[in-house]
N, C-alpha and C positions, 0 to 999 in steps of 0.2 A: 163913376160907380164901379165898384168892385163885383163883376158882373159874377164870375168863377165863385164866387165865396156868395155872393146873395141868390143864385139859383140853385147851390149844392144841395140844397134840401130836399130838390124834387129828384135827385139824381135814383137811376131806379124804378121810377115811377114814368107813368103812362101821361102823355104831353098830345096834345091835337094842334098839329101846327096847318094854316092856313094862307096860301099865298094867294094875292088878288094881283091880276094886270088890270091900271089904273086905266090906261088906252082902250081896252076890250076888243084887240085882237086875237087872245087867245080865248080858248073856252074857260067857263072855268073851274077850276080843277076843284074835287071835292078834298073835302078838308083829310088830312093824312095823320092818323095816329099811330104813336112810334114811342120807342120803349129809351128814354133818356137814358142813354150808358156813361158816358162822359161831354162833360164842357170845357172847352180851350177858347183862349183868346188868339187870333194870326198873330204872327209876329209883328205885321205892320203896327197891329191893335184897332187894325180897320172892322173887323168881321168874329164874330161867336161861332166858335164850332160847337154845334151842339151834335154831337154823334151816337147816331140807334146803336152801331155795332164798331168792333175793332177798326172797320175801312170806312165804312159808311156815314156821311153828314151832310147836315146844310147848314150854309155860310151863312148868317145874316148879318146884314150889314149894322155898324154901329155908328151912328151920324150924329152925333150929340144930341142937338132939340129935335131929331128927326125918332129919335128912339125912347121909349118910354116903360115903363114896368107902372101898373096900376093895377090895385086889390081890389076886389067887388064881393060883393056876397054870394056870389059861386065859385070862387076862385081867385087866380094871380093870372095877367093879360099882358106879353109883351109886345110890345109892337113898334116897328120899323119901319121906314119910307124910303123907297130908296128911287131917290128923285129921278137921276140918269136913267136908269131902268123902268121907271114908271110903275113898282111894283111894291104890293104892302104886303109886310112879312106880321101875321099874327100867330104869337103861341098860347096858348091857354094851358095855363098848369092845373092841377086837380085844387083845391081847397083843405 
């Protein structure tokens, strides 16, 4: 998927990204909303920078079947697993 070019829409706009530890050893952290400034793919092509501000972003990982983008009737849901880490990365875009 043409990840840069099918979330440019929401660029701008206000995203609630949520991270869960699948283990539950950590606590867990309430959901973080943040003001989508720009989206980059790494070089690897491993990982989404989705970045609040000029410096600031979170990686999420891009694992083929492990990553998914699905529309509901309150919105667009992206969501990533990132198996090694035992961690599911959810973002929710506005509708």
């Amino acid at each position: 998927m043409k990840w840069e070019e099918t979330l440019s829409k929401w660029l701008g706009s206000h995203i609630e990204v949520h991270i869960e530890d699948q283990v539950g050893l950590d606590p867990i952290a309430p959901p973080k909303k943040i003001k989508l400034e720009k989206i980059r793919i790494s070089e690897d092509r491993e990982y989404m920078l989705m970045y609040m501000n000029e410096h600031q972003f979170l990686a999420i990982p891009l694992k083929g079947e492990h990553t998914s983008l699905t529309c509901t009737e309150h919105g667009t849901v992206l969501r990533s697993f990132d198996i090694a880490a035992q961690l599911v990365y959810k973002v929710e875009f506005g509708s």
